[in-house]
mmCIF file of the N, C-alpha and C atoms, coordinates in Angstrom:
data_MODEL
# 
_entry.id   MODEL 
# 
loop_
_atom_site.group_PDB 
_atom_site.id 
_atom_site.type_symbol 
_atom_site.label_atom_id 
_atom_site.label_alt_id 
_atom_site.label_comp_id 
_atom_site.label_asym_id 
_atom_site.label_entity_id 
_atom_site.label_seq_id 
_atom_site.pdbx_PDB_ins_code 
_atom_site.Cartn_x 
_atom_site.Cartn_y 
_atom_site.Cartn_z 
_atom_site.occupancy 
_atom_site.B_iso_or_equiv 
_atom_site.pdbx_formal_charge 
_atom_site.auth_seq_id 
_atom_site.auth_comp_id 
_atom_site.auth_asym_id 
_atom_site.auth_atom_id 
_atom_site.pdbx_PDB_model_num 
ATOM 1   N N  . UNK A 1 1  ? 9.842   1.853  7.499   1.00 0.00 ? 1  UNK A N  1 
ATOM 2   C CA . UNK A 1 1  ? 9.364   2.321  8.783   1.00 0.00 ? 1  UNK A CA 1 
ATOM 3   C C  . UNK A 1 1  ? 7.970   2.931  8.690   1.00 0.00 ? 1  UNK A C  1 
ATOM 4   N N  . UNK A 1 2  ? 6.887   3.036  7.425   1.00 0.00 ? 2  UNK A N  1 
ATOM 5   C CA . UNK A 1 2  ? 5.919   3.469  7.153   1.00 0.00 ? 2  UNK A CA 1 
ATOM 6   C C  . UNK A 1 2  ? 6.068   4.652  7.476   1.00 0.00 ? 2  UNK A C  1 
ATOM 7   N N  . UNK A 1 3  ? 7.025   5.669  7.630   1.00 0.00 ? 3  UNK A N  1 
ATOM 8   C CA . UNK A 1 3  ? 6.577   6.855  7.682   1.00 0.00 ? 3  UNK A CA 1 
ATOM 9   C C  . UNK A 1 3  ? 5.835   8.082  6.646   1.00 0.00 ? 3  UNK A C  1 
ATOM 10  N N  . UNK A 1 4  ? 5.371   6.908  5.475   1.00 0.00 ? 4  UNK A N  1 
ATOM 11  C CA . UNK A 1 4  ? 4.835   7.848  5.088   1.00 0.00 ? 4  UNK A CA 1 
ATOM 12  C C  . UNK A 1 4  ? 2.892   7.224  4.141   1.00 0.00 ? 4  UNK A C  1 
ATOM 13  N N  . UNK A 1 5  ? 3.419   6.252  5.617   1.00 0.00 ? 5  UNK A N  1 
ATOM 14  C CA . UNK A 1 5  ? 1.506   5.611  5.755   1.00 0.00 ? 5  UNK A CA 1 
ATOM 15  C C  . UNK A 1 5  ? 1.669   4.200  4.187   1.00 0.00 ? 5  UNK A C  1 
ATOM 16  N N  . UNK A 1 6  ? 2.926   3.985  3.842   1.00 0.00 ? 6  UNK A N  1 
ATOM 17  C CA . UNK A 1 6  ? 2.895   3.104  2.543   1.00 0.00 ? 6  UNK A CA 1 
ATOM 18  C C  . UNK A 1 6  ? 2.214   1.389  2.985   1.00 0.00 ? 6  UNK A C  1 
ATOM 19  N N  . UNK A 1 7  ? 2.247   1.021  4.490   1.00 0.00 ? 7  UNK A N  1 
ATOM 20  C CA . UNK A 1 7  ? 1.786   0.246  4.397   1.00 0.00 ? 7  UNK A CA 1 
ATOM 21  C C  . UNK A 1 7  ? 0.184   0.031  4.761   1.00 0.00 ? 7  UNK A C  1 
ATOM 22  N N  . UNK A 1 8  ? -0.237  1.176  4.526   1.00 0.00 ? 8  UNK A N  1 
ATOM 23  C CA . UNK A 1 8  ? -1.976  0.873  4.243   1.00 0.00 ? 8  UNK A CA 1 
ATOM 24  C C  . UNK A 1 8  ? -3.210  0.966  5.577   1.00 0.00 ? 8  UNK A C  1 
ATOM 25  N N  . UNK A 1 9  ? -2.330  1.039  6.457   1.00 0.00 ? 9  UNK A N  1 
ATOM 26  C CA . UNK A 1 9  ? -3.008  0.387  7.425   1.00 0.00 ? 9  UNK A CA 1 
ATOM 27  C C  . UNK A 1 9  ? -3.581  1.173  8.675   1.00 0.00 ? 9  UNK A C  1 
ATOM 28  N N  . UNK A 1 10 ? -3.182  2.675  8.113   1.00 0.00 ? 10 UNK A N  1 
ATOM 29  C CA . UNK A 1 10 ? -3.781  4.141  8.539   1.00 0.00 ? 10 UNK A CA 1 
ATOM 30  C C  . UNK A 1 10 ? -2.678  4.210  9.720   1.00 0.00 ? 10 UNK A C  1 
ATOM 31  N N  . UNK A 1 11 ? -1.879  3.607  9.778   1.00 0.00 ? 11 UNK A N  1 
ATOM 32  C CA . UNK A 1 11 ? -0.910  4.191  10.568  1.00 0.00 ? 11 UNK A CA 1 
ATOM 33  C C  . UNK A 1 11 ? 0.133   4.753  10.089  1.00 0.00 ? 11 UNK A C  1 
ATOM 34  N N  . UNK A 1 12 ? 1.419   4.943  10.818  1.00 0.00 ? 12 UNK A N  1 
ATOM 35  C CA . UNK A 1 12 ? 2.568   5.987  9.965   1.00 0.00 ? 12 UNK A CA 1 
ATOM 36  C C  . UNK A 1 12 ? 3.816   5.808  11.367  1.00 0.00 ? 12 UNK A C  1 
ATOM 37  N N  . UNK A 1 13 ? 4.821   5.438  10.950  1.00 0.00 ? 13 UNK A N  1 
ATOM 38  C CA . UNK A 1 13 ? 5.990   5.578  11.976  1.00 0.00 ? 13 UNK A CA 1 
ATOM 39  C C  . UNK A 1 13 ? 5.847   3.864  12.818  1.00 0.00 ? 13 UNK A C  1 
ATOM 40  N N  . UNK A 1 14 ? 5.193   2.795  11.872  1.00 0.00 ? 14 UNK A N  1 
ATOM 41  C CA . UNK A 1 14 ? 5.189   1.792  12.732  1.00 0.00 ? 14 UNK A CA 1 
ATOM 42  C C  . UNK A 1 14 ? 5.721   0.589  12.097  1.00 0.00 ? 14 UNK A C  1 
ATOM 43  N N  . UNK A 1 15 ? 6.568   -0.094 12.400  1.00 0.00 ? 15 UNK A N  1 
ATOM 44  C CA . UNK A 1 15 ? 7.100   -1.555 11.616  1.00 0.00 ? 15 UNK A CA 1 
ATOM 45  C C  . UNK A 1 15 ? 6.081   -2.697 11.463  1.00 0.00 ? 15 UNK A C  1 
ATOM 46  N N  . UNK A 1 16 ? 6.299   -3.167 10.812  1.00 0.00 ? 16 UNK A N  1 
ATOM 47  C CA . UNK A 1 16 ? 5.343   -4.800 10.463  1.00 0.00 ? 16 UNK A CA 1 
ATOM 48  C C  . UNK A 1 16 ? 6.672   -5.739 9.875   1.00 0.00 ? 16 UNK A C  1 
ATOM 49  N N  . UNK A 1 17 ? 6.047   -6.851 10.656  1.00 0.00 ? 17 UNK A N  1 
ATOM 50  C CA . UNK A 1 17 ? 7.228   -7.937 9.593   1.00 0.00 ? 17 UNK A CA 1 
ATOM 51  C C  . UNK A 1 17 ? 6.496   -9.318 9.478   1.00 0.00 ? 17 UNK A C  1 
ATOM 52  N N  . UNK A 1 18 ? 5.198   -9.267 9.730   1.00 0.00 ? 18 UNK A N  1 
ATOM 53  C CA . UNK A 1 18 ? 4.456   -9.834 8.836   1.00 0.00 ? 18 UNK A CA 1 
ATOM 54  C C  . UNK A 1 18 ? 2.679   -9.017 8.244   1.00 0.00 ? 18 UNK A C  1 
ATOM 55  N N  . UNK A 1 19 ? 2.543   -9.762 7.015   1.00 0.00 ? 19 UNK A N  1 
ATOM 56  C CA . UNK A 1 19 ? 2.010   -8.863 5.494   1.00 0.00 ? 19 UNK A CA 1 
ATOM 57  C C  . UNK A 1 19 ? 0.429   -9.104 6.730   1.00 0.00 ? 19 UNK A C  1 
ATOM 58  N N  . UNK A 1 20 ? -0.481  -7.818 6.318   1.00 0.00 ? 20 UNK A N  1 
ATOM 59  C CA . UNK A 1 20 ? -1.725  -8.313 6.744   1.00 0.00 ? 20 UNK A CA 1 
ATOM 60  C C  . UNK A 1 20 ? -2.773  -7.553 5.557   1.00 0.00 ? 20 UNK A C  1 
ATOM 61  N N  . UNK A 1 21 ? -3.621  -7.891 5.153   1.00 0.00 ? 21 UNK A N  1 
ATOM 62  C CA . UNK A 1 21 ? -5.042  -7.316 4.185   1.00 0.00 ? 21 UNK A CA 1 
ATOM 63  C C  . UNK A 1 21 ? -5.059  -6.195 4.636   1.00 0.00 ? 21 UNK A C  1 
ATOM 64  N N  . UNK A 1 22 ? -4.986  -5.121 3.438   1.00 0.00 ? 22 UNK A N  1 
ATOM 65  C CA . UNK A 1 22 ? -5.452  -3.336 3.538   1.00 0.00 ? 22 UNK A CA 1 
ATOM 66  C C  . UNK A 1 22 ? -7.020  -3.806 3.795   1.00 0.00 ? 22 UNK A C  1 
ATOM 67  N N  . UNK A 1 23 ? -7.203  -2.994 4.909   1.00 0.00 ? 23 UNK A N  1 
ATOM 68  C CA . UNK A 1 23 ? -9.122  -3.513 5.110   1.00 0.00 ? 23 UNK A CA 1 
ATOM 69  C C  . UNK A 1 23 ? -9.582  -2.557 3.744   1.00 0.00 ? 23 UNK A C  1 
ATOM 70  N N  . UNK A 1 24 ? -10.685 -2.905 3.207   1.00 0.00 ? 24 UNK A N  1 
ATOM 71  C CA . UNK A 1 24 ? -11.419 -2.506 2.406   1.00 0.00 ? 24 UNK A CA 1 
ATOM 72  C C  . UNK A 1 24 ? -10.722 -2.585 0.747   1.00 0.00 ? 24 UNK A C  1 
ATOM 73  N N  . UNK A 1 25 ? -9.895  -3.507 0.614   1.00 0.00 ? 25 UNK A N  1 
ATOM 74  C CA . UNK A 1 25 ? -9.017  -3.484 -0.671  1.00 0.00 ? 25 UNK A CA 1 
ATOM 75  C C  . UNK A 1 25 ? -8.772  -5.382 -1.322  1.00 0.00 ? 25 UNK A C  1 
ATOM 76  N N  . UNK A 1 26 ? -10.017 -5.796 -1.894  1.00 0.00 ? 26 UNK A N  1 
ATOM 77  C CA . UNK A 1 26 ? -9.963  -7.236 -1.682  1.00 0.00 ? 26 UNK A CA 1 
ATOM 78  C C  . UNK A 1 26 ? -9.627  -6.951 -3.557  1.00 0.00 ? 26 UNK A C  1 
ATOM 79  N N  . UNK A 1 27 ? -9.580  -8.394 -3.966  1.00 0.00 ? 27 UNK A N  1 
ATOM 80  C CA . UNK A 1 27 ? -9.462  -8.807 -4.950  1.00 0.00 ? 27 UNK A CA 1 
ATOM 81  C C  . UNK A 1 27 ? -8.187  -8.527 -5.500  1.00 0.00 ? 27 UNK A C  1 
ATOM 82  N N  . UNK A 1 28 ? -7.141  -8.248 -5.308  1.00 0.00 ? 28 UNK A N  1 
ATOM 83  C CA . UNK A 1 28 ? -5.885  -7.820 -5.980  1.00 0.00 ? 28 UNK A CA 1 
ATOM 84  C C  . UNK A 1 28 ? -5.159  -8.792 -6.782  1.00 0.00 ? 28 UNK A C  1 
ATOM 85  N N  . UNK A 1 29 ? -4.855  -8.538 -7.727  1.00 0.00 ? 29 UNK A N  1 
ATOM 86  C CA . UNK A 1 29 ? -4.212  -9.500 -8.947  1.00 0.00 ? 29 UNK A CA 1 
ATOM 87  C C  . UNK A 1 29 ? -2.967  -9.205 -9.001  1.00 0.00 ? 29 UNK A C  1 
ATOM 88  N N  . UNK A 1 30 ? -2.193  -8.103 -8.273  1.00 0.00 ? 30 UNK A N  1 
ATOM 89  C CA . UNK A 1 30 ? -1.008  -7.867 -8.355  1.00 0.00 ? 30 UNK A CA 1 
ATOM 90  C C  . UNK A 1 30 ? -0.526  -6.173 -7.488  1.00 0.00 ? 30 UNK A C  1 
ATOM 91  N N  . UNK A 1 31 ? 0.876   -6.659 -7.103  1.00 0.00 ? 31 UNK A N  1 
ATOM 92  C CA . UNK A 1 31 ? 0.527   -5.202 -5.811  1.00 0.00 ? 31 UNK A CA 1 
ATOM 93  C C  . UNK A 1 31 ? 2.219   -5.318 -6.135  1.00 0.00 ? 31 UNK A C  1 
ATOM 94  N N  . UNK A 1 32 ? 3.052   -3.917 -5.777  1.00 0.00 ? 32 UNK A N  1 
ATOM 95  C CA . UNK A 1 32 ? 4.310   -3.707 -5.602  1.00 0.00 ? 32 UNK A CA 1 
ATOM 96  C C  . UNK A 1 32 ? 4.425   -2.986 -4.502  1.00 0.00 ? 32 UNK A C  1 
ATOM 97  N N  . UNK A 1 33 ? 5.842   -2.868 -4.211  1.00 0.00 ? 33 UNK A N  1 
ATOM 98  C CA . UNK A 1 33 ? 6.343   -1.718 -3.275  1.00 0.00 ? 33 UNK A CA 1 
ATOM 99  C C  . UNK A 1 33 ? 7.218   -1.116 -3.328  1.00 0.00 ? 33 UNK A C  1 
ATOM 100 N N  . UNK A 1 34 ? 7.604   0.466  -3.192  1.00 0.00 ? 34 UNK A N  1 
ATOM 101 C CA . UNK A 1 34 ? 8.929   0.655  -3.295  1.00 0.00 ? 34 UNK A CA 1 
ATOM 102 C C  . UNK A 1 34 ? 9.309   1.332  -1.733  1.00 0.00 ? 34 UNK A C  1 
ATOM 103 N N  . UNK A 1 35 ? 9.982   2.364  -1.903  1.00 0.00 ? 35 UNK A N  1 
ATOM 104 C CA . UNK A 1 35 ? 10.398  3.013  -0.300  1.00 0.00 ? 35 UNK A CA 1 
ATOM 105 C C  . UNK A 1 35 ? 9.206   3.667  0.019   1.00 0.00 ? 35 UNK A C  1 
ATOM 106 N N  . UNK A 1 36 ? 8.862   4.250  -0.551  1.00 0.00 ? 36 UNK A N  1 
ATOM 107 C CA . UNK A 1 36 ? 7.575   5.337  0.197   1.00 0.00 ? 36 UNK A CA 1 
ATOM 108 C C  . UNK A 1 36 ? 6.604   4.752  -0.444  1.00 0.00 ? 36 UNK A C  1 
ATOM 109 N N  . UNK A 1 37 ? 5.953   3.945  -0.853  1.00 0.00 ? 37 UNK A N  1 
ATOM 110 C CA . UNK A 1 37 ? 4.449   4.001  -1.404  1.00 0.00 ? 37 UNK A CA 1 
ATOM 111 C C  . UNK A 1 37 ? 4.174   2.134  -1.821  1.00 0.00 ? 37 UNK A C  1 
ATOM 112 N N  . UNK A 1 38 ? 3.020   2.235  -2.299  1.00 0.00 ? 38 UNK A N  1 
ATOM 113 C CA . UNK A 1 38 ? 2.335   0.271  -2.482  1.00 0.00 ? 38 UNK A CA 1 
ATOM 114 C C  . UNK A 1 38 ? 1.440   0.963  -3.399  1.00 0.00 ? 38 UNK A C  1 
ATOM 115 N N  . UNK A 1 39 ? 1.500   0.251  -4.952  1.00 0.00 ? 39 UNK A N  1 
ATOM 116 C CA . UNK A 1 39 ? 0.430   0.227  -5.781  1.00 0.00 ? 39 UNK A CA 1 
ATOM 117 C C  . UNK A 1 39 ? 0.137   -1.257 -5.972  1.00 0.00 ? 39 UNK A C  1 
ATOM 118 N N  . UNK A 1 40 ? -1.472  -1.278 -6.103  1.00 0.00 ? 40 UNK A N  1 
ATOM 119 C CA . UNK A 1 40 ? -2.110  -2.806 -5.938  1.00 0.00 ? 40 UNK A CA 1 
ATOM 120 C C  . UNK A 1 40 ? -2.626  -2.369 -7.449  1.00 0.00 ? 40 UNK A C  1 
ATOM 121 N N  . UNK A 1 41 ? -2.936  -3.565 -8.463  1.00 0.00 ? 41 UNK A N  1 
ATOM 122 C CA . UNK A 1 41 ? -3.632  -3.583 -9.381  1.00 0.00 ? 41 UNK A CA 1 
ATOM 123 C C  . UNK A 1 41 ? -5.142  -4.614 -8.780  1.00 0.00 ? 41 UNK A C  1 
ATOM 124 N N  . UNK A 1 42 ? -5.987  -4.260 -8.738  1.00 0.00 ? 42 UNK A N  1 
ATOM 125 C CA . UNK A 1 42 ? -7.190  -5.351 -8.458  1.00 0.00 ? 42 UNK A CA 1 
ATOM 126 C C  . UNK A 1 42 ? -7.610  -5.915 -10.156 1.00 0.00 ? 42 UNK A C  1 
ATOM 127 N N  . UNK A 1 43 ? -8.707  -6.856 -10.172 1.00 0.00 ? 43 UNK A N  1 
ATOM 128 C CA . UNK A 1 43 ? -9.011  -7.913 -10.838 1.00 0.00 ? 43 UNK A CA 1 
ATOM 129 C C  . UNK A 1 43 ? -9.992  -7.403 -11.949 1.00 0.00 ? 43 UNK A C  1 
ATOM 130 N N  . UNK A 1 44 ? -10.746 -5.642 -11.638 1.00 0.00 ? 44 UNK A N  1 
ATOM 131 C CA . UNK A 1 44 ? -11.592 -5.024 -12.501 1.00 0.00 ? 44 UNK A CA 1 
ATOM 132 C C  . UNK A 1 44 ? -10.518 -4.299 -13.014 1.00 0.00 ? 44 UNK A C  1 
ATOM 133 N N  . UNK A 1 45 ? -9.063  -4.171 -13.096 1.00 0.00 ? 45 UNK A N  1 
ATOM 134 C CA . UNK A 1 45 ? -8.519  -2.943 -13.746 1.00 0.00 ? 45 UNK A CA 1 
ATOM 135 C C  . UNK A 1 45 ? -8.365  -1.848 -13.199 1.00 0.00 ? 45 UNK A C  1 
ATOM 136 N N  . UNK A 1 46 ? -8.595  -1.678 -11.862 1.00 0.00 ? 46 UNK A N  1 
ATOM 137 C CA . UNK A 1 46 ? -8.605  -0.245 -11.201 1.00 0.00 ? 46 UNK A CA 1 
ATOM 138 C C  . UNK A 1 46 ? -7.067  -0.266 -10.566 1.00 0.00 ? 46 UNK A C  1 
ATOM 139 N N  . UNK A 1 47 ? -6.298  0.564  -10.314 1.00 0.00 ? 47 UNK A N  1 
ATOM 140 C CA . UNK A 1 47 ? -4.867  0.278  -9.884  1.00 0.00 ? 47 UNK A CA 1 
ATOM 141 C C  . UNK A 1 47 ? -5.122  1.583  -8.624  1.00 0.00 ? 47 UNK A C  1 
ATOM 142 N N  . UNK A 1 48 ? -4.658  1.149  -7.551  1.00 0.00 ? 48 UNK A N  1 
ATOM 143 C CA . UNK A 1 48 ? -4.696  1.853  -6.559  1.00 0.00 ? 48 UNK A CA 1 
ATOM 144 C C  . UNK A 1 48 ? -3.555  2.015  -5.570  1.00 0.00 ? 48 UNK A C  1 
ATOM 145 N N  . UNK A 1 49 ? -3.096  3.207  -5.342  1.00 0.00 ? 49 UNK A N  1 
ATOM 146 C CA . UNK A 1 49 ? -1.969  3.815  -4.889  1.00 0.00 ? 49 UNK A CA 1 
ATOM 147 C C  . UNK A 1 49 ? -1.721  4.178  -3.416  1.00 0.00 ? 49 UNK A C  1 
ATOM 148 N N  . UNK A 1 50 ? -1.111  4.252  -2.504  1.00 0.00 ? 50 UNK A N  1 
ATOM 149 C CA . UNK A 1 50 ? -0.588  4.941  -0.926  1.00 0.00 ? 50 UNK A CA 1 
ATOM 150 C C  . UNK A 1 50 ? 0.790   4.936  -0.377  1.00 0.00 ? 50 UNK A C  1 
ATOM 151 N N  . UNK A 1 51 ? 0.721   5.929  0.226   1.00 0.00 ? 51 UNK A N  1 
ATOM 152 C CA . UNK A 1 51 ? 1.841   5.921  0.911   1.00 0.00 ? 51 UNK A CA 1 
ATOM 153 C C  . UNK A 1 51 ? 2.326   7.641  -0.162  1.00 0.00 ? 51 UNK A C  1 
ATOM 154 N N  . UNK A 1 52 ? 3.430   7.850  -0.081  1.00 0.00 ? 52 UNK A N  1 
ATOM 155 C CA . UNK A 1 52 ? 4.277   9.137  -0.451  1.00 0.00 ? 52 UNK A CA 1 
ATOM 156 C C  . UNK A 1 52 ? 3.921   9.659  -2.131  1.00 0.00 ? 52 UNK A C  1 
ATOM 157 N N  . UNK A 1 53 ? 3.487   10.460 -2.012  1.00 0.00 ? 53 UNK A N  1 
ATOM 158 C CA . UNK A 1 53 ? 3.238   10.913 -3.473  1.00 0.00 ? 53 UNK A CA 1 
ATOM 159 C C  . UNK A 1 53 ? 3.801   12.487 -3.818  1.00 0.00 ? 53 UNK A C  1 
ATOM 160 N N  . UNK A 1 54 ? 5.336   12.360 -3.039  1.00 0.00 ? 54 UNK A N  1 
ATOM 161 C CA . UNK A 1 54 ? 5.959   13.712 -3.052  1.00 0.00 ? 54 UNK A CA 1 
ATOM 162 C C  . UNK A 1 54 ? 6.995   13.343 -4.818  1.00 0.00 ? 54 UNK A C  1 
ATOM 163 N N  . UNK A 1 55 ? 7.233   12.477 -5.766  1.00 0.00 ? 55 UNK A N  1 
ATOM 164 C CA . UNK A 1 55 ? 7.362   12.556 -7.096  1.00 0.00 ? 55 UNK A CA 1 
ATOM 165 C C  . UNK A 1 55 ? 6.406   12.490 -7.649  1.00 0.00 ? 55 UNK A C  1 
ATOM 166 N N  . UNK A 1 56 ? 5.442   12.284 -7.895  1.00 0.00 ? 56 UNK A N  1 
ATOM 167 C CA . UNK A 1 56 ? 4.022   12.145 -9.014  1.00 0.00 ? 56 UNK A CA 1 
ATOM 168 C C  . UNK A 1 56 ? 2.863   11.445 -8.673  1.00 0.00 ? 56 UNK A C  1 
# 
């Protein structure tokens, strides 16, 4: 239900059920998801994180 902004897209409390590009986040070589949060790995090695960061 993004309530805690995991799908990227500067909103929070809103459904999607189809995938669209985090604006400003190109090149990704690999991305996960769990309940609260989306880490993307991009193509230089930088791994980048959102959504709930209330465990670590």
């Amino acid at each position: 239900d993004n309530t805690d902004g995991q799908l990227g897209d500067g909103t929070r409390g809103t459904y999607r059920i189809t995938p669209v590009q985090v604006s400003g986040l190109g090149n990704i070589i690999a991305i996960t998801a769990g309940y609260s949060h989306t880490v993307a790995l991009k193509d230089d090695g930088t791994v980048w994180a959102w959504g709930s960061n209330s465990d670590g």
